[in-house]
C-alpha positions as a Markdown table, in Angstrom:
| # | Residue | x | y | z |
|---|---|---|---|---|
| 1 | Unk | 19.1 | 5.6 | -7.3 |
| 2 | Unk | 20.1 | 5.1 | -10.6 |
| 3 | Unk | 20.2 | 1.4 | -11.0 |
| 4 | Unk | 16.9 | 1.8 | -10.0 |
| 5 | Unk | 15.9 | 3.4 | -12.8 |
| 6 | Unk | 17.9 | 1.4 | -15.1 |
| 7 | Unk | 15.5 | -1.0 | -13.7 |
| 8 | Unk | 12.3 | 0.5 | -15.0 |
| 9 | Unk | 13.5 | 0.6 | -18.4 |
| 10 | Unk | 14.8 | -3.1 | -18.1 |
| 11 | Unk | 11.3 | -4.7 | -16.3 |
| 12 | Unk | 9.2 | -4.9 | -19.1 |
| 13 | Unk | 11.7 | -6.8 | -20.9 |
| 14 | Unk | 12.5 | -9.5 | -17.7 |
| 15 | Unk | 8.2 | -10.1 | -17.1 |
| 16 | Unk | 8.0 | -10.7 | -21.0 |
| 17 | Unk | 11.6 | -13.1 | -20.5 |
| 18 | Unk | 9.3 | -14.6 | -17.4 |
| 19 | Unk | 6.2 | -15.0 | -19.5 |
| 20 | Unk | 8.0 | -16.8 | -22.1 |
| 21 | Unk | 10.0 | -19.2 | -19.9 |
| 22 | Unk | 6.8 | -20.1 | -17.8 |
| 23 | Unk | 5.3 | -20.6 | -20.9 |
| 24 | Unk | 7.5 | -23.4 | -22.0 |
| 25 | Unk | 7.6 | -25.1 | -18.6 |
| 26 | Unk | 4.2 | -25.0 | -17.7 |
| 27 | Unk | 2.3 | -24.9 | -21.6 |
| 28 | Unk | -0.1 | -21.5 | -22.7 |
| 29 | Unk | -3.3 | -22.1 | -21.2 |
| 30 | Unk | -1.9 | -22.6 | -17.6 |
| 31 | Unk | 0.0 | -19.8 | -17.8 |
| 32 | Unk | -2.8 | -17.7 | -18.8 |
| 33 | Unk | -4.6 | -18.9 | -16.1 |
| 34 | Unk | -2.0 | -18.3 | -13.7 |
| 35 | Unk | -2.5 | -14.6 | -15.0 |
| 36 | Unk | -6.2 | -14.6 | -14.4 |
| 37 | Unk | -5.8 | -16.4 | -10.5 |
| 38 | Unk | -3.3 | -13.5 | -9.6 |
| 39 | Unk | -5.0 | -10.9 | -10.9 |
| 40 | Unk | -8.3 | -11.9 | -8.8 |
| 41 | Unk | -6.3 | -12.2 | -5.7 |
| 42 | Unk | -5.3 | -9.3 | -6.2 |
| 43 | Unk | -8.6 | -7.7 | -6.4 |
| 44 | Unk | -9.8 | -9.6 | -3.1 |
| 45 | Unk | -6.6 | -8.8 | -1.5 |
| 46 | Unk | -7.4 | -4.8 | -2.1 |
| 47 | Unk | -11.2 | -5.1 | -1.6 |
| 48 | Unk | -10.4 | -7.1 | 2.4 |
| 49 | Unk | -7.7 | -4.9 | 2.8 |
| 50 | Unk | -9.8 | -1.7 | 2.2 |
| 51 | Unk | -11.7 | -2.7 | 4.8 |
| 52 | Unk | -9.2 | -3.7 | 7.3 |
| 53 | Unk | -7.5 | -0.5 | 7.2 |
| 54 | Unk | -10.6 | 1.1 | 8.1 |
| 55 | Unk | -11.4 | -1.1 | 10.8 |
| 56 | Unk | -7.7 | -0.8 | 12.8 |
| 57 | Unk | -7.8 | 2.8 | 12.0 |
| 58 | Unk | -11.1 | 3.4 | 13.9 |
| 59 | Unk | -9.7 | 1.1 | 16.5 |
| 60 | Unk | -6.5 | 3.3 | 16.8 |
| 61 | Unk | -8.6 | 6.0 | 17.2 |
| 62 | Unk | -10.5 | 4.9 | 20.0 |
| 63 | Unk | -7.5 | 3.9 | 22.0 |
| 64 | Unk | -6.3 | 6.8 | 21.6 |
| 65 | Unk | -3.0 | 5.7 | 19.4 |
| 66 | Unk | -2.2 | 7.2 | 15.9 |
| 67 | Unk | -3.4 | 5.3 | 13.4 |
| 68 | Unk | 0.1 | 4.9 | 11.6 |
| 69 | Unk | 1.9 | 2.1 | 12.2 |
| 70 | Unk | -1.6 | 0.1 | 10.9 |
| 71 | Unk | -1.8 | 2.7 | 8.1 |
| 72 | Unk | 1.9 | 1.7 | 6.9 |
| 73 | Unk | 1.6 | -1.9 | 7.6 |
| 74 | Unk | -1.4 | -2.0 | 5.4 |
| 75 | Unk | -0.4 | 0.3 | 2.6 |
| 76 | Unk | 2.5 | -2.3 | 2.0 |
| 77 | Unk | -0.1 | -5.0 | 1.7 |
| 78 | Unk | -1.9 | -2.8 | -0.5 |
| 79 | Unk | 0.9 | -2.7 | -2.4 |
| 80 | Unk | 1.0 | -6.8 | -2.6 |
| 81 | Unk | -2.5 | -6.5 | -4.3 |
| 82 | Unk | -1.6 | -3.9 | -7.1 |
| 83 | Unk | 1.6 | -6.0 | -7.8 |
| 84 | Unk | -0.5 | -9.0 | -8.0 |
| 85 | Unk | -3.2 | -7.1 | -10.3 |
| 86 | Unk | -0.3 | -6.2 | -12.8 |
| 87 | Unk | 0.7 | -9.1 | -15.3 |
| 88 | Unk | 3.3 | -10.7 | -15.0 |
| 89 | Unk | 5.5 | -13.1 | -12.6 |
| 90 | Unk | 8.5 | -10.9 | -11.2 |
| 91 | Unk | 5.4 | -8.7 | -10.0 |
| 92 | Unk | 3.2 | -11.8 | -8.4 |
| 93 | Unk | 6.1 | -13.1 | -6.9 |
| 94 | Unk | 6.7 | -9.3 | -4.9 |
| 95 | Unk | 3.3 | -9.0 | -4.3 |
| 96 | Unk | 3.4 | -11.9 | -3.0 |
| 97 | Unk | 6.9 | -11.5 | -0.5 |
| 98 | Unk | 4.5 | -8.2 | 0.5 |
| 99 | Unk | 1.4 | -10.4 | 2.0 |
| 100 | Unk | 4.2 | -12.0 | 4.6 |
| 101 | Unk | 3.5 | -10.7 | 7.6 |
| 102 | Unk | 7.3 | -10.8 | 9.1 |
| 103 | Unk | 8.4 | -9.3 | 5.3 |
| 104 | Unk | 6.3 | -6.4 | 5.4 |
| 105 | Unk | 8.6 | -4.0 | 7.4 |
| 106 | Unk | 11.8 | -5.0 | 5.5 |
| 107 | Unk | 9.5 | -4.2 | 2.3 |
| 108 | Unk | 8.3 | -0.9 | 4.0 |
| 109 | Unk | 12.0 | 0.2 | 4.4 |
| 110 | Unk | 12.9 | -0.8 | 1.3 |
| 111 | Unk | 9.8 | 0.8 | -0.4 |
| 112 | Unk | 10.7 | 4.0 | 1.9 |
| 113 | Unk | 14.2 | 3.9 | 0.3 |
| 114 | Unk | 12.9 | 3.5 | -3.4 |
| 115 | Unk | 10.2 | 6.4 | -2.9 |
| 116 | Unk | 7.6 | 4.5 | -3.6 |
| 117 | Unk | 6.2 | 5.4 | -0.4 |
| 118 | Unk | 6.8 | 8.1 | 1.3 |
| 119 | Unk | 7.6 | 8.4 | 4.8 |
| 120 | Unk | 7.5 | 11.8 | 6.5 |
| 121 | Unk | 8.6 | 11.4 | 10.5 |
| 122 | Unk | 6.9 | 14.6 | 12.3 |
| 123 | Unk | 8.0 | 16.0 | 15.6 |
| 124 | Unk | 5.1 | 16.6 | 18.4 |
| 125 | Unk | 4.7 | 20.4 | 18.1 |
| 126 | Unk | 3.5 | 19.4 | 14.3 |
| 127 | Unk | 0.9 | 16.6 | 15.2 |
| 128 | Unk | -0.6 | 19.5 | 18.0 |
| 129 | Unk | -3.0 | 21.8 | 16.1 |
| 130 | Unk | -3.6 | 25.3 | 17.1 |
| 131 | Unk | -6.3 | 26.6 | 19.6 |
| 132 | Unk | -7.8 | 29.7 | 19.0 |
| 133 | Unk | -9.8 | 30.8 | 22.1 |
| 134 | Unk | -12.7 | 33.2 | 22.1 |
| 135 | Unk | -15.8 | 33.9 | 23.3 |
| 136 | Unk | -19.1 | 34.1 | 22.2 |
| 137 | Unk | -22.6 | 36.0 | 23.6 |
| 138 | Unk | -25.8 | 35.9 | 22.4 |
| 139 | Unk | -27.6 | 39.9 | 22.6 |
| 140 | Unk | -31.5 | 38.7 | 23.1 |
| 141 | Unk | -32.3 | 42.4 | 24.4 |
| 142 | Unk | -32.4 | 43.8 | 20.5 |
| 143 | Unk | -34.9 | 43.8 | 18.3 |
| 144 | Unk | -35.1 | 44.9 | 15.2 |
């Protein structure tokens, strides 16, 4: 855990490094517009997947399957757009290894590891809610 953090302090320092060297290869107004492309895919990316979350959670629903494994997938893609929103190239080019469909499990795992999401496995006697039972008359004879 602690390289990660290491990490943090470090990143700021590697996207400015990544701005720079872009920069030189590719000239300023490229690279700036580079910036501005990401960060409207990443926009769309977060607007479709919104939506698609909702949809394959309602579809769960009706088969009868928790909605989770859709929920995770898509949190991960979710994750993709919010990297690709951020500016900078070390965070398009994650965001972008998270929009791979056979990536996004390895990325889940190693998000799960990270804590930057959390996964919380929960045995059947959690998932069933309680039942209280009663019952219930209506007294028409009174009046008042």
């Amino acid at each position: 855990m602690k390289p990660f953090k290491y990490l943090l302090f470090l990143f700021p320092l590697l996207e400015i490094a990544g701005f720079i060297i872009v920069g030189n290869l590719i000239g300023l107004f490229p690279t700036l517009l580079l910036i501005i492309l990401t960060t409207a895919l990443g926009f769309y990316i977060l607007k479709q997947e919104n939506f698609e979350i909702m949809k394959e959670i309602q579809t769960s629903i009706q088969k009868g399957q928790p909605p989770m494994v859709d929920f995770m997938t898509s949190s991960v893609v979710m994750i993709g757009g919010l990297l690709l929103i951020i500016p900078g190239f070390i965070t398009d080019i994650i965001g972008l290894l998270c929009l791979i469909p056979k990536l996004r499990l390895s990325l889940l795992k190693i998000f799960s590891k990270t804590n930057i999401i959390k996964i919380r496995k929960t045995s059947q006697s959690e998932q069933q809610q309680d039942v209280i039972e009663g019952e219930y008359w209506k007294d028409e004879g009174k009046e008042k």
